[in-house]
C-alpha positions in Angstrom: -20.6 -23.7 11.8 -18.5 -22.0 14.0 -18.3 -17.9 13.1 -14.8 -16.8 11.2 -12.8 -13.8 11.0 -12.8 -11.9 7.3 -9.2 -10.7 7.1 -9.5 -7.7 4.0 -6.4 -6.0 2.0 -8.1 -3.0 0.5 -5.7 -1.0 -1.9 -6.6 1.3 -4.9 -5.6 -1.7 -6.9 -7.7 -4.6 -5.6 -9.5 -6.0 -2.4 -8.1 -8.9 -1.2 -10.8 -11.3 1.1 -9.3 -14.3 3.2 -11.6 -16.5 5.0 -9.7 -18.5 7.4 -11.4 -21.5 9.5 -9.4 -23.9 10.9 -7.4 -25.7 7.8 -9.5 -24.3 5.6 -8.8 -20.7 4.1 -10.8 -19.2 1.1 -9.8 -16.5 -0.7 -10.9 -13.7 -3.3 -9.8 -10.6 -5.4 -12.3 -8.0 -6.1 -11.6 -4.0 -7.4 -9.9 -2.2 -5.6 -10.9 1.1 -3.4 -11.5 4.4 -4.8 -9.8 6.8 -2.0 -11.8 9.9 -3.0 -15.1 8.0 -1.8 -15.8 7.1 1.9 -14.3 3.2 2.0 -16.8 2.2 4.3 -19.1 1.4 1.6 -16.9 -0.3 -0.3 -15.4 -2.8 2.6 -19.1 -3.7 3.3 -19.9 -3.9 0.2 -17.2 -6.2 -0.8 -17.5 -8.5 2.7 -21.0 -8.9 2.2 -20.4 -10.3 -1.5 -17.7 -12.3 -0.2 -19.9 -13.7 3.1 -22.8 -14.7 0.6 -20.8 -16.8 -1.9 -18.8 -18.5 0.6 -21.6 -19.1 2.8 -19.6 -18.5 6.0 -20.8 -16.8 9.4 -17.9 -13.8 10.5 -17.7 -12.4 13.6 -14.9 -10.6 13.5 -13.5 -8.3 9.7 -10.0 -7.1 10.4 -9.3 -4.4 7.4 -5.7 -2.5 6.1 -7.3 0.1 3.9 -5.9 2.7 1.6 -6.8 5.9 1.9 -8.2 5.8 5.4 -8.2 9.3 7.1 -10.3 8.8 10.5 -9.9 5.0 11.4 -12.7 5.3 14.4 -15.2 6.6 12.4 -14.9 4.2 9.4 -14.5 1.6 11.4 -17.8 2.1 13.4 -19.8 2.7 9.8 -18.3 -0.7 8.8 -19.7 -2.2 11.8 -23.3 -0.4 11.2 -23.1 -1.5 7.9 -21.8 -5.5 8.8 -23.5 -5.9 12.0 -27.0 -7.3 10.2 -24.9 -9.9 8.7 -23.8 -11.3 11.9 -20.3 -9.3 11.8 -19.8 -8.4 15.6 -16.1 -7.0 15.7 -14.0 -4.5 13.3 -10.4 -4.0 13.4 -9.6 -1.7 10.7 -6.4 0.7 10.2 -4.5 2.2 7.2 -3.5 -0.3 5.1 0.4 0.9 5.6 -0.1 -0.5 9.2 -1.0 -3.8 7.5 1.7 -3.6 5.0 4.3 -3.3 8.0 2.6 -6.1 9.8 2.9 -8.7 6.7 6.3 -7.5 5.9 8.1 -7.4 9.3 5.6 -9.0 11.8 6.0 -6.9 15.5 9.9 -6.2 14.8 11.2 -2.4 14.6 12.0 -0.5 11.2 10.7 0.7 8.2 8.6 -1.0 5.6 8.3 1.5 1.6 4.8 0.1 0.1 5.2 1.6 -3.7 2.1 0.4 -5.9 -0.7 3.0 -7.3 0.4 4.7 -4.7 3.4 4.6 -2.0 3.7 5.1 1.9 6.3 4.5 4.3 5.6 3.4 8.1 8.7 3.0 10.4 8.4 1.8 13.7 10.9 2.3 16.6 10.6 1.3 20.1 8.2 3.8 21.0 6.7 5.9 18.1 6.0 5.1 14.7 6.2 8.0 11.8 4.0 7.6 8.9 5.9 9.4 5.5 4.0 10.2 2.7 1.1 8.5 1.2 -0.7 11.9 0.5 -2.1 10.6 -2.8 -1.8 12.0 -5.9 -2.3 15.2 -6.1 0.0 16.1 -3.0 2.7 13.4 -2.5 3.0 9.7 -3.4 6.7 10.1 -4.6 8.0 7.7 -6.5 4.8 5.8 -6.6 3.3 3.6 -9.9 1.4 7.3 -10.3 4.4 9.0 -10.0 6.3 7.0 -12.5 3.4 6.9 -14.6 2.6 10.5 -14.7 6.6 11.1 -15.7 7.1 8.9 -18.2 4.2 10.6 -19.8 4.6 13.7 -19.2 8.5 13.2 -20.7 6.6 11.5 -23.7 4.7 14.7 -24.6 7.7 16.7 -24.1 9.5 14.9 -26.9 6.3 15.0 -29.1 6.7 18.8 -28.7 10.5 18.9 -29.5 11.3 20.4 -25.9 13.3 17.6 -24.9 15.4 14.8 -26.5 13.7 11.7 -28.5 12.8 8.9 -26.0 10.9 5.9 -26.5 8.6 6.3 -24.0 6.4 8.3 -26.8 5.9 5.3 -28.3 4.9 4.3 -25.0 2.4 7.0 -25.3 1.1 6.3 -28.8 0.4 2.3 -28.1 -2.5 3.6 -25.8 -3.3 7.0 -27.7 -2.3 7.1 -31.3 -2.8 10.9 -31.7 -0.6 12.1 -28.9 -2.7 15.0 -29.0 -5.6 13.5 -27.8 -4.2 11.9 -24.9 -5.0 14.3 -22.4 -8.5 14.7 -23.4 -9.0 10.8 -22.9 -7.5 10.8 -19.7 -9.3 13.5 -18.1 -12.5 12.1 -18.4 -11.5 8.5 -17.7 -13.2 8.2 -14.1 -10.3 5.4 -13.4 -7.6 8.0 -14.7 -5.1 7.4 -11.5 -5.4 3.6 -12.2 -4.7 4.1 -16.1 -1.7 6.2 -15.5 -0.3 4.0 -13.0 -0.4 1.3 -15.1 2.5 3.0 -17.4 4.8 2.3 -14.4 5.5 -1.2 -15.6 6.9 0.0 -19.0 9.0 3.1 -18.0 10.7 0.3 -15.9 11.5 -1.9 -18.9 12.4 1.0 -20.6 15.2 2.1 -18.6 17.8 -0.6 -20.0 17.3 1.0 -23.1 16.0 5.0 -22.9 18.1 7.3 -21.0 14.3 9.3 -20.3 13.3 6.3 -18.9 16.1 5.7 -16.7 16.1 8.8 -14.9 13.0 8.5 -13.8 13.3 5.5 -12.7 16.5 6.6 -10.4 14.3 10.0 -9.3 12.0 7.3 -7.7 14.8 5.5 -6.0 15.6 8.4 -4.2 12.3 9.6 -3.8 11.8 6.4 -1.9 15.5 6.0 -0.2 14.9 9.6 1.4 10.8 8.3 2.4 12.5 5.6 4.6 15.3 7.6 5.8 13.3 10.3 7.4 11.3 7.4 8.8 13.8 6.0 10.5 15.2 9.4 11.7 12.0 10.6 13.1 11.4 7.3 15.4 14.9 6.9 16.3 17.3 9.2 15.0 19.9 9.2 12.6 21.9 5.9 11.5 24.4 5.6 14.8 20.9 5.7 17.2 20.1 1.9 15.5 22.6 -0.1 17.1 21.8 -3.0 15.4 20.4 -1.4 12.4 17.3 -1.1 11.1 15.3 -3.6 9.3 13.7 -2.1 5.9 11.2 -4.2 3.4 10.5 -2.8 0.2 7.2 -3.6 -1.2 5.0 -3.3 -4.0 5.1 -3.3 -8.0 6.7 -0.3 -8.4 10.2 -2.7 -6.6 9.6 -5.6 -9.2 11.5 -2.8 -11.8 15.3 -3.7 -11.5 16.4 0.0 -12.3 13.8 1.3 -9.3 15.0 -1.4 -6.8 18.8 -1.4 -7.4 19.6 1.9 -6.8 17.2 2.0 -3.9 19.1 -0.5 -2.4 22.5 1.6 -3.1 20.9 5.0 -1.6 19.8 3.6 1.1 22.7 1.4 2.3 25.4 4.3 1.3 23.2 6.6 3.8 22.3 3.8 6.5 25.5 1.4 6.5 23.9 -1.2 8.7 20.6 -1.5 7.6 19.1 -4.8 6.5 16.8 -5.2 3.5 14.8 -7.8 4.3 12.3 -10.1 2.2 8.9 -9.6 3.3 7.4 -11.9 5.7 4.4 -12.1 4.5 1.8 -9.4 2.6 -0.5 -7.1 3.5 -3.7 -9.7 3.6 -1.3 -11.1 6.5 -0.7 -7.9 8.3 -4.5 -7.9 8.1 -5.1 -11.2 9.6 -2.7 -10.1 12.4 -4.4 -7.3 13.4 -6.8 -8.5 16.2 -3.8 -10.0 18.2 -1.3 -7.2 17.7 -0.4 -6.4 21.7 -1.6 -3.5 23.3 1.5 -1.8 24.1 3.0 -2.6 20.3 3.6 1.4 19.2 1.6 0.7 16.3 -1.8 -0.1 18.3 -2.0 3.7 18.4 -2.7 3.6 14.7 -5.4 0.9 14.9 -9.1 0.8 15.6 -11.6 -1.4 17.6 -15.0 -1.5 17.1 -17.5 -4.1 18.8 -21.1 -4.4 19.8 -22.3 -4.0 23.2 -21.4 -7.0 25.7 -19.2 -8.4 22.7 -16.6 -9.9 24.6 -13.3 -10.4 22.3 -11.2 -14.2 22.2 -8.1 -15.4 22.3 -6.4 -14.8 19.1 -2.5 -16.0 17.4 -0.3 -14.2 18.1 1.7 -13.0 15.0 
């Protein structure tokens, strides 16, 4: 059986795993990372699971991981961890790399990933500018966190008669019937960032009805509008430098909310006439399985580590 490579999609909100040989490609979902622990762990942890059900020998795991701070050091603990198994070869970088990758293949612009969390990567012909992605507790702008956090935050406001009535405490009460409570219960929930992400969804549905709801849902827009536009300035310049203009995906749950994506789409093309929102190309778990064959002299091979055992000499692989 000849070895594989183990493309992974590790966000806060699942692991993805794709297996592919030849026609065949398996495939599995397992929890996502937690980006206050070390993700090395996890990866191995989850490849390893994935390795022994499918029965598979993989020689090479190429990774897009959230949260990743020091790509050359994880990646070498994943190989420590992997190389007992067989696993000779680890390509690992952020997971916003990945994102771009699935979304827009090799081509220049900017690609918004808004889920749990949000990051923007833009890409011009010689430098690529990472914008936001910070996390919780210092950015992630208009993220399912973000939303999350404001629509209950705006909940308890009502609840304490310092702003207008707004449906989104009934939101609140669904989950916690003694709004009073609420914040006790979250605290000490270990998976509170997941838990308040998850409001996201309804703030969005919300905003046809609840004028609460709907500004927060236009505060991410713009949150998100100015995350790709400062990309795009910081790699190229302003809108004239783009003579074709830029291409932008917008990806993530966060986008499947019409009164999040709309006015996103209005920001941005009021500040950057000839951009072109694009559909993605793919996802992340294909960004991932691009990885080993992105060329050297892409800008974004800057952002992207290679790990390998001694004497391991590297094939040929597709080219996105």
């Amino acid at each position: 059986m000849t070895p594989a490579t183990l493309s992974v999609d590790a966000g806060q909100t699942g692991i993805k795993l794709r297996l592919s040989e030849d026609i065949h490609v398996l495939q599995m979902t397992m929890p996502g990372v937690r980006t206050h622990n070390p993700p090395a762990e996890q990866i191995a942890e989850a490849v390893l699971r994935a390795a022994g059900q499918w029965a598979r020998p993989i020689h090479t795991v190429a990774a897009g991981v959230s949260g990743l701070v020091d790509d050359a050091r994880e990646g070498q603990e994943l190989l420590v961890r992997l190389e007992p198994a067989g696993v000779r070869r680890v390509v690992i970088a952020h997971d916003s790399v990945t994102s771009y990758l699935g979304a827009l293949g090799a081509n220049p612009g900017a690609v918004v990933a808004a889920g749990t969390g949000v990051v923007t990567l833009a890409v011009g012909a010689r430098s690529v500018a990472r914008v936001d992605g910070w996390g919780n507790l210092l950015g992630d702008a208009g993220s399912g966190y973000w939303i999350g956090r404001a629509g209950l935050e705006a909940a308890m406001r009502a609840y304490d008669g310092r702003a207008a009535p707004t449906r989104l405490l009934q939101m609140l009460t669904n989950q916690w019937p003694d709004p009073e409570a609420a914040y006790i219960d979250l605290q000490g929930d270990a998976d509170r960032v997941r838990v308040v992400a998850s409001f996201a969804r309804q703030v969005g549905e919300l905003a046809a009805v609840d004028a609460t709801a709907a500004a927060i849902c236009r505060a991410a827009a713009q949150e998100l509008s100015m995350a790709v536009e400062a990309g795009l300035r910081r790699v190229q310049g302003g809108p004239e430098a783009w003579a074709e203009g830029p291409e932008v995906a917008a990806i993530g749950g966060v986008f499947d909310a019409e009164a999040i994506r709309r006015p996103f789409e209005r920001l941005l093309q009021a500040s950057w006439p000839k951009a072109t929102i694009s559909v993605p190309r793919g996802t992340g778990i294909d960004g991932a399985q691009a990885l080993p064959s992105l060329a050297a002299d892409h800008p974004l091979r800057s952002r992207v580590a290679e790990c390998a055992v001694p004497a391991f000499t590297t094939g040929v692989d597709p080219v996105l």
